[in-house]
N, C-alpha and C positions, 0 to 999 in steps of 0.2 A: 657323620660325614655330610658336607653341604652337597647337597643336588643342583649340580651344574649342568643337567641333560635339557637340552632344546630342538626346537626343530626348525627346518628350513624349509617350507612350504607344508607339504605332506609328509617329507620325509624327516620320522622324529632322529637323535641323535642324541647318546648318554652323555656327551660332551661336545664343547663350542671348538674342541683345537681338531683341528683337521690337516693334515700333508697337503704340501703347494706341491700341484702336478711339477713332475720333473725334478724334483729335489731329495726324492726316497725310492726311487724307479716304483717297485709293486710294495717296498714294505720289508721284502725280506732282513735286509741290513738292520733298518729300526730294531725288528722285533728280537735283535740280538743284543739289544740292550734297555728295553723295557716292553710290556707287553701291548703291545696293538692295539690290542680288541679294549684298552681302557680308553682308549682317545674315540673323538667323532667316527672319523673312518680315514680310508687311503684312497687320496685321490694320485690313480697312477699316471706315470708318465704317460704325456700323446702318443696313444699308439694307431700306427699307418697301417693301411691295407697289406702291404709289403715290407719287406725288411729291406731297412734303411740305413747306410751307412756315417749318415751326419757328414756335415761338411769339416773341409780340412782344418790343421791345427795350424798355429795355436788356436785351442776355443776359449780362455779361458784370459781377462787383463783386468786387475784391479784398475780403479778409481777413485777419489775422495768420496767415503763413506758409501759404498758401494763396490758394485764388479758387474762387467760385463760379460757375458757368455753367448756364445755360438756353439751350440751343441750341433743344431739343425734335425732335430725328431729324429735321431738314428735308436733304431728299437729293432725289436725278432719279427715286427709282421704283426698281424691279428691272429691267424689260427697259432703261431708258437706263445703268442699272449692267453688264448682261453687254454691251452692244453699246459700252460706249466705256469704260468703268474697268480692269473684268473682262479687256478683249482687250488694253489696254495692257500690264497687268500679267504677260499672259501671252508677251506679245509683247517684254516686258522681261527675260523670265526671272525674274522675284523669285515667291517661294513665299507665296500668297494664302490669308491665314485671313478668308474672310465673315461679316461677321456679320451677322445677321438680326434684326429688332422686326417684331411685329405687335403690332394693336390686340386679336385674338382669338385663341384658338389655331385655329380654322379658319385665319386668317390666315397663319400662323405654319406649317402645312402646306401652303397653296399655295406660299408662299416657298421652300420647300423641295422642295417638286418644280417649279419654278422652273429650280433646280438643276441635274436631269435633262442629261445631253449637255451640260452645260458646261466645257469642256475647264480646265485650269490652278487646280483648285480644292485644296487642301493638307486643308484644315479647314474646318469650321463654326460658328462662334462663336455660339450660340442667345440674344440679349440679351433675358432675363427681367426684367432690373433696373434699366433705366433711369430715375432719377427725374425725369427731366428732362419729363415726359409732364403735361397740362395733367391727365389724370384719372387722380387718385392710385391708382384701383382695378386701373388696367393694370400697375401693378408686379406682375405673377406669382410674382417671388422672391419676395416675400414672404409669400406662401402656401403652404402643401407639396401643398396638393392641385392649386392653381391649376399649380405648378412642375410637377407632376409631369406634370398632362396636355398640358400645354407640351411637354415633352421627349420625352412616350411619341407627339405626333402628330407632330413632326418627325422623331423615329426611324423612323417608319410611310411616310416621304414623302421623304427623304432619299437621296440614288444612296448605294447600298450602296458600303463599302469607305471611307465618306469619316469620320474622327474628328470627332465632335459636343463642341464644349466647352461648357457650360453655364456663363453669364456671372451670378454671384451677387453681391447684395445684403448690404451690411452692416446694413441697418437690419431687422435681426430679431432674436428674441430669443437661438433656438440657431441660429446658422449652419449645425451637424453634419446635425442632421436637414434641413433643407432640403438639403445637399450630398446626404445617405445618400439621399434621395426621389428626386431626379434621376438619382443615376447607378442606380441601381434603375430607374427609366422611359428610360434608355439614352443615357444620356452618358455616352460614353467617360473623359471629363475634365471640369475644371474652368477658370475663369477668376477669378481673383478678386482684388481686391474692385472693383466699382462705386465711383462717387461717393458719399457719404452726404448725404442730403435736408438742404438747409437754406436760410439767411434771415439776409440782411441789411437793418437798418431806418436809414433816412437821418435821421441826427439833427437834421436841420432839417425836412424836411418830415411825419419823423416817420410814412413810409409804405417798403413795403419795396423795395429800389434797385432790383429783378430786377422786368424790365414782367412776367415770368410770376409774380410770387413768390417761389416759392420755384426752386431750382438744387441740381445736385451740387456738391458740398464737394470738392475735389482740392486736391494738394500736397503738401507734407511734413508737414502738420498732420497727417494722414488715415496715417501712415508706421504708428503704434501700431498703430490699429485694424486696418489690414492686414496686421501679423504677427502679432497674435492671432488673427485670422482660418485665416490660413494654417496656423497651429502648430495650431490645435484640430484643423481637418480632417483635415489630415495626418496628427495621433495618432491618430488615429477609422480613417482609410480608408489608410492607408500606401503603399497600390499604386496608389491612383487620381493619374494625373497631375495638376499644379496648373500653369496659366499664371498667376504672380503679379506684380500690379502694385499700384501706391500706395506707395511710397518702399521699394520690399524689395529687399534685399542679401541673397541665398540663400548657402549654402557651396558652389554651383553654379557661381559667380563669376556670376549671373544678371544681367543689367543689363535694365533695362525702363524704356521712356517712360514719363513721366506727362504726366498731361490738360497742366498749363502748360507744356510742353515742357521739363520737366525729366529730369535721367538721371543716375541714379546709377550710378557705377563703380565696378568690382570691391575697389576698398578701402574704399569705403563714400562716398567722396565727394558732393555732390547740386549740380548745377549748373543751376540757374533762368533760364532767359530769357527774357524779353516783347519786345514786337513791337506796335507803334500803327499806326493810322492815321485823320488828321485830312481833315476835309472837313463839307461842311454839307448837310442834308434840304431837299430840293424840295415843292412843293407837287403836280405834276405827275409823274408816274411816265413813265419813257421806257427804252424797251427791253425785249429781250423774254427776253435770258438772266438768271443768277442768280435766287436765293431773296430773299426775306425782306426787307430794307430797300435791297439792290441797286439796284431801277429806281429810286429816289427821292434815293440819295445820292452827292454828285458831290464825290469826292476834292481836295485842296486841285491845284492846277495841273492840271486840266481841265474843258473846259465840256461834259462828258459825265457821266451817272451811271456808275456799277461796272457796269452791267447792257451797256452800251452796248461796254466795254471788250476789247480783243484780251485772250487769253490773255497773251500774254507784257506786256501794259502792268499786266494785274491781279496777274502773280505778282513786277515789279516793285514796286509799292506794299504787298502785301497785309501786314497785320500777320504774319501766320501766315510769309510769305516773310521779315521781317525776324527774324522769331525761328528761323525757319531757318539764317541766314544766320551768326547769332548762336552758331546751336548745332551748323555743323558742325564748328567747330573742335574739340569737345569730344568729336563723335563719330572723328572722324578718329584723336584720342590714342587714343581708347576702343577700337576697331578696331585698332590696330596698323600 
């Protein structure tokens, strides 16, 4: 079998294909259709100090060769993250890149001594650049000073030994300097690129499809932008590691998710797949698990909301499990 294990600074990896934060939450779902611990690792969904409920729906509007989403980081918290994500993962043996949002960078340092004695951690993924946030002001990447004190109080607060990758923004003007800022305020590495901030408008009601507005822009549309990305940096800082995602094909044989679960393979191939699910909104909320429009909405063939539902009845229906389902045949060739 060909040896395709590399590493990212210090931190080595049996493989280049790695989970784009937010597209697998911890992993659980994947590894019901191939085994985890053969890819890079699981970089998990942004998780907040606090449980978060993400902003209103729709989150969710196709576009040419791409899709927009508005999740808005709705996750369990940090302590329900190490006590059931965190142990799974470790308990799995797959190699866990975290990654963190705060609202502030005080924030953004408790989260990371957080950290502190938690055992199976690989990496730290520092998400400065989510635009997915109701207040445009919390994108840090996009500031160099904002960026910088971001990175310099996670460094300050962070278990020694552990690689901090700093997750950047395309909507700036120089990506270099914001890159050069952060790993100068102590990221080891890089991640890049984010979604890019955007808006879709419904041509009938002539208001934007996204109940938050605006969402990050993913897919292959976003493929440009993130190798011009990559390619400035890398001329700029040559030694500094780059976790790069948004449709890039490295001479690494690199394979990386993207946000719509797509994966591009070592010849350059890009394979897309979606994942529905129908059911209709209550007036009444029931139940006490899940996020966000969960207690209210009750899938087509049950008289329960999502909220209400077993694990295994929700990872049956869940879109995200059919696009799974969809896409591990793809990984399976990918792997070998």
């Amino acid at each position: 079998m060909v040896d395709i294990s590399t590493n990212l600074g210090r931190l080595e990896l049996p493989s280049p294909v790695l989970t784009a934060s937010g597209c697998a939450a911890a992993g659980k779902e994947l590894d019901n259709y191939f085994d985890i611990t053969k890819i890079g690792g699981i970089v998990t969904k942004s998780i907040m100090l606090d449980a978060r409920a993400g902003r209103p729906t729709p989150r969710m509007a196709e576009t040419p060769s791409g899709m927009l989403n508005s999740i808005g980081l709705q996750g369990p918290g940090i302590e329900s993250f190490l006590e059931h994500d965190l142990a799974w993962l470790r308990e799995r043996g797959a190699r866990s890149i975290v990654s963190i949002a705060g609202n502030n960078v005080a924030e953004f340092g408790r989260l990371a001594r957080k950290l502190w004695g938690a055992d199976g951690i690989a990496a730290i993924e520092v998400n400065i650049s989510c635009p997915n946030v109701a207040n445009r002001g919390l994108v840090f990447a996009c500031n160099l000073g904002s960026a910088q004190e971001v990175m310099a109080e996670v460094r300050k607060n962070a278990p020694s030994g552990i690689p901090l990758l700093a997750k950047l923004s395309p909507d700036v003007t120089d990506i270099v300097e914001i890159a050069r800022g952060v790993v100068e305020a102590g990221a080891d590495g890089l991640s890049m690129i984010n979604t890019l901030l955007g808006m879709v408008i419904d041509p009938v009601t002539l208001r934007p499809k996204l109940g938050g507005r605006t969402g990050g822009l993913s897919g292959p549309a976003i493929r440009p932008v993130a190798v011009r990305a990559v390619y400035q940096v890398h001329a700029a800082m040559p030694k500094v590691p780059i976790l790069g995602m948004g449709g890039i094909r490295t001479e690494r044989r690199g394979a990386h998710f993207l946000c719509a679960a797509a994966v591009v393979t070592p010849d350059g191939r890009e394979r897309v797949v979606e994942g529905t699910i129908e059911g209709v909104l209550t007036t009444a909320p029931a139940g006490s698990g899940g996020f966000g429009y969960d207690p209210i909405f009750k899938p087509h063939g049950f008289d329960v909301t999502t909220a209400q539902l077993s694990p295994a009845e929700k990872n049956a229906i869940s879109h995200r499990g059919a696009a799974f389902r969809a896409l591990a045949p793809v990984l399976i060739e990918l792997l070998g």
